[in-house]
TORROVO-685650 format. One record per residue: residue number from 1; residue in one letter; x, y, z of N, C-alpha, C in turn. Coordinates in steps of 0.1 Angstrom, whole numbers. Each point is the difference from the previous one (the first is absolute). Example, Ala and Ser with C-alpha at 12.3 -4.5 7.8 and 13.67 -1.06 7.14 Angstrom:
2
1,A,132,-57,78,-9,12,0,9,12,0 .
2,S,-4,11,-7,9,11,0,-8,11,8 .
***
This chain:
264
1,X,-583,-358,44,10,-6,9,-7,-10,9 .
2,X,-9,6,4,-8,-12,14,-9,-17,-15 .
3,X,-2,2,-8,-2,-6,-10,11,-10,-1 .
4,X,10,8,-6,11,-11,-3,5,-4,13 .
5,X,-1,5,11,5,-8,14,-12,-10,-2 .
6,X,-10,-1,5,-7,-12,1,-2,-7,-11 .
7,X,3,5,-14,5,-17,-11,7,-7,9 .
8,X,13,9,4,16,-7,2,-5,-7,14 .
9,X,-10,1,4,2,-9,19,-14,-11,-3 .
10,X,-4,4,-12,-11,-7,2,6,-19,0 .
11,X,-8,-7,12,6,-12,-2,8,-2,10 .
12,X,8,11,6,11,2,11,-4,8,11 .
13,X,-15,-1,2,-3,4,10,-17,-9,4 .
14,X,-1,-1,11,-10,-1,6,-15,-1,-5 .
15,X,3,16,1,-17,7,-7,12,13,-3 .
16,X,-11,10,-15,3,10,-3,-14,5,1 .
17,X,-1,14,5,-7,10,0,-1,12,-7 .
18,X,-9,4,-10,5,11,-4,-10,10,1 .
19,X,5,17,5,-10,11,2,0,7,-11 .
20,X,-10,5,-6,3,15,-13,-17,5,0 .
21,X,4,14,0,-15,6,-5,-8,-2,-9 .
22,X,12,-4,-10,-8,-2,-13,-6,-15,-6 .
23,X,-11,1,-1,-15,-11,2,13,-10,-11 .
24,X,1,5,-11,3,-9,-13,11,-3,3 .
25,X,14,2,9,12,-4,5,-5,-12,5 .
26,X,-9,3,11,-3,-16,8,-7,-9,-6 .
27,X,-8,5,-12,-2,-14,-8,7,-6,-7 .
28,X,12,5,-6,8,-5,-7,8,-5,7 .
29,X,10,4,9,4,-10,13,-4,-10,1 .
30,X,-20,-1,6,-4,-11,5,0,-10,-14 .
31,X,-5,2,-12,-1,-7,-13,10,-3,1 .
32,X,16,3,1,12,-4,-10,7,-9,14 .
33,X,-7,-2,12,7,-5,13,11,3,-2 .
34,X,2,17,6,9,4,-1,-1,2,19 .
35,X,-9,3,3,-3,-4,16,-10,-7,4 .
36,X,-3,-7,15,-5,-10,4,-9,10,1 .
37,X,-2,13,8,-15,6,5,6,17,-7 .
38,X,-13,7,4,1,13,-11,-9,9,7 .
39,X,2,16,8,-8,5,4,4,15,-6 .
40,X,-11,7,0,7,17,2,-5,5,12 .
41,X,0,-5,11,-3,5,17,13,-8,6 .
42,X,11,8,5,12,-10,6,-4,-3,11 .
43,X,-11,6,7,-5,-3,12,-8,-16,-2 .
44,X,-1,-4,-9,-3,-12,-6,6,-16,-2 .
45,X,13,5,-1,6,-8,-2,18,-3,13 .
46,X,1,17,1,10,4,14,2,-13,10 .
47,X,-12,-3,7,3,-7,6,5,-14,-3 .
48,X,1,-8,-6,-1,-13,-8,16,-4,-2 .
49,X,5,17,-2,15,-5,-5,11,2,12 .
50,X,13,-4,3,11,-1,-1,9,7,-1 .
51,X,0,7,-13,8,9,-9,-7,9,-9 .
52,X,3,16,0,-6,3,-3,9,14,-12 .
53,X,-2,-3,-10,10,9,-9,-7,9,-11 .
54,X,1,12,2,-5,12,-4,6,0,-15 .
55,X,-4,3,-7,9,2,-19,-11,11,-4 .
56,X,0,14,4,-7,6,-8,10,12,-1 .
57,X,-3,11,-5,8,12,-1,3,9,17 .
58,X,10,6,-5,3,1,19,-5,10,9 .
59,X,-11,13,-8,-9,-1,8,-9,-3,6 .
60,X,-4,-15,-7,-12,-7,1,5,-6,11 .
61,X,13,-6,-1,7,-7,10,-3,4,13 .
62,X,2,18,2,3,1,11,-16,4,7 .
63,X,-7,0,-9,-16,2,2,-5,-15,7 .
64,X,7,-12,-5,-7,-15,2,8,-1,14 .
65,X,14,4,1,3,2,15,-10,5,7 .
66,X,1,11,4,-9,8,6,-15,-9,5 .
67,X,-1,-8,-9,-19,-6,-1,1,-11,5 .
68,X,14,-8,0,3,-13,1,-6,-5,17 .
69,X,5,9,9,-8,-1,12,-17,-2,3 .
70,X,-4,5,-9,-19,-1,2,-1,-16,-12 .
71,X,10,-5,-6,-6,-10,-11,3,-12,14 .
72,X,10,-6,7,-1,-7,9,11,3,7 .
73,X,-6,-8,17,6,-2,8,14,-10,1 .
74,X,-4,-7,-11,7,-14,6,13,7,-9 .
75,X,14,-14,11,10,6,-6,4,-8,-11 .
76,X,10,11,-7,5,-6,-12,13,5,-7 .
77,X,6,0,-7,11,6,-6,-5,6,-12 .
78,X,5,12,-2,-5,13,-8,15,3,-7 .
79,X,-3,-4,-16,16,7,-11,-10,6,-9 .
80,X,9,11,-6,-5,5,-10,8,-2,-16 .
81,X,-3,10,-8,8,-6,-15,-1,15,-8 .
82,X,3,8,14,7,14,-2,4,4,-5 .
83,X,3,13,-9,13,3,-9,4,12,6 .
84,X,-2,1,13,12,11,9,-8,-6,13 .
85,X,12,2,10,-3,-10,6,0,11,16 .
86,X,9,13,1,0,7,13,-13,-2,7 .
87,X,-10,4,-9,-14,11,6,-7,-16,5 .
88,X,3,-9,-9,-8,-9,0,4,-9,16 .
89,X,11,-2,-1,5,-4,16,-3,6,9 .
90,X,1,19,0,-3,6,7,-11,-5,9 .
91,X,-11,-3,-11,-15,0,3,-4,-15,6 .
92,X,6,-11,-5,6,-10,7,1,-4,15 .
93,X,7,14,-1,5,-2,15,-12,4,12 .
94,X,-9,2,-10,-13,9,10,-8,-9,4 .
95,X,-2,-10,-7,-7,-11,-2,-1,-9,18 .
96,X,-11,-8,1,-2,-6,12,10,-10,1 .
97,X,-1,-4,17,16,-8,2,-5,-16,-6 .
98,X,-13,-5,-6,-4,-12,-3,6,0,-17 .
99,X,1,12,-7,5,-4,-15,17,3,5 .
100,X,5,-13,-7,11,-3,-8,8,7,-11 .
101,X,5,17,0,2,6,-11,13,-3,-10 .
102,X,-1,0,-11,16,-3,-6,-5,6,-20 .
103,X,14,8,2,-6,12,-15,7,-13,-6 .
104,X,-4,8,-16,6,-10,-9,-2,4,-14 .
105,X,3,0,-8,5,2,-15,8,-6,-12 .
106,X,-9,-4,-7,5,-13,-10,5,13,-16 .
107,X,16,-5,3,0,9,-11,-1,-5,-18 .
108,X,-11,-1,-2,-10,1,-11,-13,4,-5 .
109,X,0,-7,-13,-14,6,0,-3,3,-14 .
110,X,-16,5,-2,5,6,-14,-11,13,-3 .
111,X,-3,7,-13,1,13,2,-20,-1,0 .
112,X,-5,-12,-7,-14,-6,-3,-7,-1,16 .
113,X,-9,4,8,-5,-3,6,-12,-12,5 .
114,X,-13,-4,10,-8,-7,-3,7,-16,-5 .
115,X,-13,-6,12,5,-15,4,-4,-9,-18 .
116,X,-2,2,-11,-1,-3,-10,17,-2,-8 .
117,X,9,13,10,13,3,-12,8,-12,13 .
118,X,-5,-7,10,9,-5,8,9,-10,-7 .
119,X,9,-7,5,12,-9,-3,3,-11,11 .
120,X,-3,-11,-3,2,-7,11,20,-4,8 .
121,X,11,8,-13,11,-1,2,9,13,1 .
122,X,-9,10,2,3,14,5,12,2,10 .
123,X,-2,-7,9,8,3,10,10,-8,-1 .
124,X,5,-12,-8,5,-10,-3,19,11,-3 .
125,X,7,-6,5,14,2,3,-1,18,3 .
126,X,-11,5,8,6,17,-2,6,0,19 .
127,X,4,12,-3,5,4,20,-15,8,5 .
128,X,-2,-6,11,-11,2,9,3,3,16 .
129,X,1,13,-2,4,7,12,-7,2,10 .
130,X,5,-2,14,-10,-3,12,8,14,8 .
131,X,-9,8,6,4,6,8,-6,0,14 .
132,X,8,-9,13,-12,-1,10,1,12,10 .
133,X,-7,0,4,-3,8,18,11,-5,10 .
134,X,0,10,4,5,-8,12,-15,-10,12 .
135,X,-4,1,-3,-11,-8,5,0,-9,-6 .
136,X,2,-3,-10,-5,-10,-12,7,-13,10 .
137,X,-4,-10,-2,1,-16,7,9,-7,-10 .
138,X,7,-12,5,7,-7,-8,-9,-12,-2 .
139,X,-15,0,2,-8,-8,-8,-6,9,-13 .
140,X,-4,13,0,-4,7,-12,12,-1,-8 .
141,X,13,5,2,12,-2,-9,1,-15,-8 .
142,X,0,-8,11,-1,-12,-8,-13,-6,-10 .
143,X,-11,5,3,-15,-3,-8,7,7,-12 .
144,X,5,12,-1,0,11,-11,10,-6,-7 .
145,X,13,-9,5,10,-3,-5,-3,-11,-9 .
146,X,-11,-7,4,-10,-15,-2,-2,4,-14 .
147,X,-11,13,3,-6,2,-15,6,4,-11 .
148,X,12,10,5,8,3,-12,6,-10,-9 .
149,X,5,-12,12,4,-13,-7,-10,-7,-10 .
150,X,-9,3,7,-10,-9,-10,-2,3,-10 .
151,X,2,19,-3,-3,2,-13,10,-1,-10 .
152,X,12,-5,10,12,-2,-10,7,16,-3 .
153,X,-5,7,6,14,13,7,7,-1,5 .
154,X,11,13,5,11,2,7,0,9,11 .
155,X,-2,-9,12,1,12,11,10,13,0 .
156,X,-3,8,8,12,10,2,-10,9,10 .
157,X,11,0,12,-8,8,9,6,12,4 .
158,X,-6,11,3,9,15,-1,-10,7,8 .
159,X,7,14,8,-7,9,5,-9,4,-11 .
160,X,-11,11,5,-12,6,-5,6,14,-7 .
161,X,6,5,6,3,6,-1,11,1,-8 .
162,X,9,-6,-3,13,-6,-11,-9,-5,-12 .
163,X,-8,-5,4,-11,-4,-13,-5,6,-10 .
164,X,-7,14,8,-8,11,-3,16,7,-14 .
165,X,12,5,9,6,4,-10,6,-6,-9 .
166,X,4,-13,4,7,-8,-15,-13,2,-12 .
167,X,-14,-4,3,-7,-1,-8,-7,12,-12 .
168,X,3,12,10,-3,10,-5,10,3,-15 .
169,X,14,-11,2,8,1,-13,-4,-9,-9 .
170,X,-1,-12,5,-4,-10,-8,-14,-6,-6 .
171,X,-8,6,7,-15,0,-5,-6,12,-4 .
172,X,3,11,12,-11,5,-2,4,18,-13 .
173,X,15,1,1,6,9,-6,-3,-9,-18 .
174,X,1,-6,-4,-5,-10,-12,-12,8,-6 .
175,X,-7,-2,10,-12,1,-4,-3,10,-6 .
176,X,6,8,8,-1,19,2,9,2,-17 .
177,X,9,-6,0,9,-1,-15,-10,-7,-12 .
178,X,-3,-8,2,-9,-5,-9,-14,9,-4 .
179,X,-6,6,12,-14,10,-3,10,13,-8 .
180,X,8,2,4,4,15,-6,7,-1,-14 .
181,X,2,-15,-4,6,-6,-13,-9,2,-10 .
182,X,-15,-12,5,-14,4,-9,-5,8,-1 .
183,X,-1,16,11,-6,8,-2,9,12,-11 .
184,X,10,-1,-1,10,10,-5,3,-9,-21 .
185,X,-8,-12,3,4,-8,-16,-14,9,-7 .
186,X,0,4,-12,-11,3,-8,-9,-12,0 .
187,X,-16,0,0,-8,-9,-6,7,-4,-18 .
188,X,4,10,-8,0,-2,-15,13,-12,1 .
189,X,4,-3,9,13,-4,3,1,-18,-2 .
190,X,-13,-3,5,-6,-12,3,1,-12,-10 .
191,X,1,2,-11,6,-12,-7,12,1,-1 .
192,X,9,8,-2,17,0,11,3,-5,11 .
193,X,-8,-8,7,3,-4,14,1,-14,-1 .
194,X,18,-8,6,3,-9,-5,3,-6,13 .
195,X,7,-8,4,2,-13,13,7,13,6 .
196,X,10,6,-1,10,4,7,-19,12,14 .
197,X,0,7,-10,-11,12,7,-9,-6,8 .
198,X,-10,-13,-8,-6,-6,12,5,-7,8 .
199,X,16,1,1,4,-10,16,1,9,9 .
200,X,3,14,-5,4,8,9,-13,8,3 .
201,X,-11,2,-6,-13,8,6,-12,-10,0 .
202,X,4,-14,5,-8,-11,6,-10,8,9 .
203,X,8,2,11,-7,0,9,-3,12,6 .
204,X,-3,4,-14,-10,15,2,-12,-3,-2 .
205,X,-4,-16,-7,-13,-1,0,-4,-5,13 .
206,X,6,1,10,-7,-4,14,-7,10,8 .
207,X,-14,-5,5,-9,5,8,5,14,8 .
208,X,-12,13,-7,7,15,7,-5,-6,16 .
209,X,-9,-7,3,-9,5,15,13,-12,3 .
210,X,6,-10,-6,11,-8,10,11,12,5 .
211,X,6,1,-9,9,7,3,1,12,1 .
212,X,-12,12,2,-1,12,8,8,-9,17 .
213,X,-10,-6,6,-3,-4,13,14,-1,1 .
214,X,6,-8,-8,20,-3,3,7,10,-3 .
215,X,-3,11,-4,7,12,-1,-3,7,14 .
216,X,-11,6,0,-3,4,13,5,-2,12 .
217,X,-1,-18,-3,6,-1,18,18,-3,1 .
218,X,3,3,-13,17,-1,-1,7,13,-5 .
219,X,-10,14,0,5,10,-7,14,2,1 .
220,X,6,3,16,12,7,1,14,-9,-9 .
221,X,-6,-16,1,10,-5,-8,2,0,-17 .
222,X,-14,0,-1,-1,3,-15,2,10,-7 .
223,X,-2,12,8,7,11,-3,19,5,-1 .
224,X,2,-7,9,18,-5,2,4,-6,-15 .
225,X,-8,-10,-6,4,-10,-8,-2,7,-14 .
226,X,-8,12,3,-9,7,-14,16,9,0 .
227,X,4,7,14,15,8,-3,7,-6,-4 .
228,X,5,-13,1,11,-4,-5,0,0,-14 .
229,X,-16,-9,-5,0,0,-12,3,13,-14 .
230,X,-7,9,8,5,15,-2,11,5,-1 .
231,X,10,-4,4,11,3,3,13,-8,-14 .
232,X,-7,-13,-1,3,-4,-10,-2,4,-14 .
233,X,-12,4,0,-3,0,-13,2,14,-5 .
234,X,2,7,12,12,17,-1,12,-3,-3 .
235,X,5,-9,1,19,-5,-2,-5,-4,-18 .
236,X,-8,-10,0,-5,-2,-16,4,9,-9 .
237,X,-11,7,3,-6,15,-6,13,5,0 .
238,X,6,9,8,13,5,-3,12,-4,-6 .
239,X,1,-10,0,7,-10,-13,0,2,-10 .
240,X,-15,0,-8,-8,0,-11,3,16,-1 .
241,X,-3,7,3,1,18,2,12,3,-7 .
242,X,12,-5,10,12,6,-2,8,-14,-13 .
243,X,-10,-5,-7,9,-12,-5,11,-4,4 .
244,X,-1,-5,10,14,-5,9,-7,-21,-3 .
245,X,4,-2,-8,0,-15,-10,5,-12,16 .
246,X,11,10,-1,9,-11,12,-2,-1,15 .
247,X,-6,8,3,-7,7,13,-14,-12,-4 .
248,X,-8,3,-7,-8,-12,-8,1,-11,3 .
249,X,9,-8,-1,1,-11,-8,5,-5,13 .
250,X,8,8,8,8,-3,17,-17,-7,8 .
251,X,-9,13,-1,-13,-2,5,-5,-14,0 .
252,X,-3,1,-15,-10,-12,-2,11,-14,3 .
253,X,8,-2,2,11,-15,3,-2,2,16 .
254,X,-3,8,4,-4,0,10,-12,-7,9 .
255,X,-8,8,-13,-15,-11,2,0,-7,-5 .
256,X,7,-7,-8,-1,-16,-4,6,-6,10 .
257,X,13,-4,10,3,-2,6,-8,-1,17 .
258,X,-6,14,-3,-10,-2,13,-10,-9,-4 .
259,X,-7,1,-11,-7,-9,-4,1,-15,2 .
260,X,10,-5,-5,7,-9,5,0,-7,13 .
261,X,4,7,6,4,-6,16,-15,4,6 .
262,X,-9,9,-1,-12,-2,1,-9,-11,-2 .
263,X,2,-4,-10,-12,-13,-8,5,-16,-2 .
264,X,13,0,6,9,-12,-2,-5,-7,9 .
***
């Protein structure tokens, strides 16, 4: 994600900076001028910038909060590219009165991790959701609103908390359907598997350590979204049980229709 953000700004900004632990990330960055400078000490580079946008997994997130105070003094505006967003604001809000906080969430992505699988048109027409503080400044909102543009997204701004649970339906319950999809198909199964199965258990091949961290810090809603789904697939199942065809068939026009007005 922080990859294909700086494809998409490279050129549209100033200077780009980029932080990562890993030695071989920052050489390829610096080879492919994918950023102007390249450190793995943010205490190295912290000061220098302006803006300052976190894209790692969200308890890394709320770990780089936490640290962001000893990397510099100077002030700056601080977004992140969170995929739950409460804990993360929470922690935000702890932050010194010199950083500029404002959450945020580009809803894309893909299931490949590592600045090698980046895209420089990733973000290009998706909704990119900003959840600020009440602290948050109407110069951070506007920088954030800047970059979104630039990458050719769609703003949309919403509580943290409104966020946390819509997403828990629309991302993160998916996911949870898709791992329980692959794990429940036989391996012997495997040359049987045609467009329809891999649209739907995509994104089970996405990173366990990403999306533990987004489970964890969104349990109570992902758990809500896991009921519902449960609930459904009980109404299914008893259909199928009692061969009730029409009770069936009522169901599924249902989910095409929801489907429908969903995806339109």
């Amino acid at each position: 994600m922080g990859g294909s953000l700086a494809l998409g700004l490279r050129g549209k900004c100033a200077a780009l900076y980029g932080c990562d632990p890993h030695l071989p990330t920052l050489e390829l960055a610096l080879s492919q001028h994918i950023v102007d400078y390249a450190d793995s000490d943010p205490a190295n580079l912290l000061p220098e910038v302006d803006l300052v946008i976190l894209s790692a997994p969200v308890p890394a997130i709320l770990t780089l909060l936490e640290k962001l105070p000893t990397y510099t003094s100077n002030p700056c505006i601080v977004m992140d590219l969170g995929s739950t967003k409460r804990k993360i604001v929470d922690a935000m809000s702890q932050l010194p009165d010199y950083f500029d906080p404002i959450g945020g969430h580009p809803i894309c992505g893909k299931e490949k991790l590592s600045l090698a699988n980046a895209e420089r048109t990733l973000y290009y027409a998706a909704p990119f959701l900003l959840t600020p503080l009440e602290r948050t400044s109407p110069r951070a909102l506007s920088a954030a609103t800047q970059i979104i543009e630039a990458l050719g997204a769609k703003v949309k701004v919403l509580d943290a908390v409104e966020h946390d649970q819509i997403l828990a339906s629309t991302s993160h319950l998916p996911f949870l359907l898709a791992s329980a999809l692959a794990i429940t198909t036989p391996d012997s199964f495997a040359s049987f598997v045609g467009t329809g199965f891999k649209s739907t258990s995509r994104v089970a091949g996405t990173s366990s350590s990403m999306m533990l961290g987004v489970l964890q810090s969104n349990r109570e809603n992902a758990l809500n979204a896991l009921h519902g789904l449960q609930r459904e697939l009980a109404n299914i199942e008893s259909t199928l049980s009692s061969e009730d065809f029409v009770r069936l068939e009522s169901v599924l026009n249902e989910a095409q229709t929801k489907y429908q007005t969903l995806t339109q």
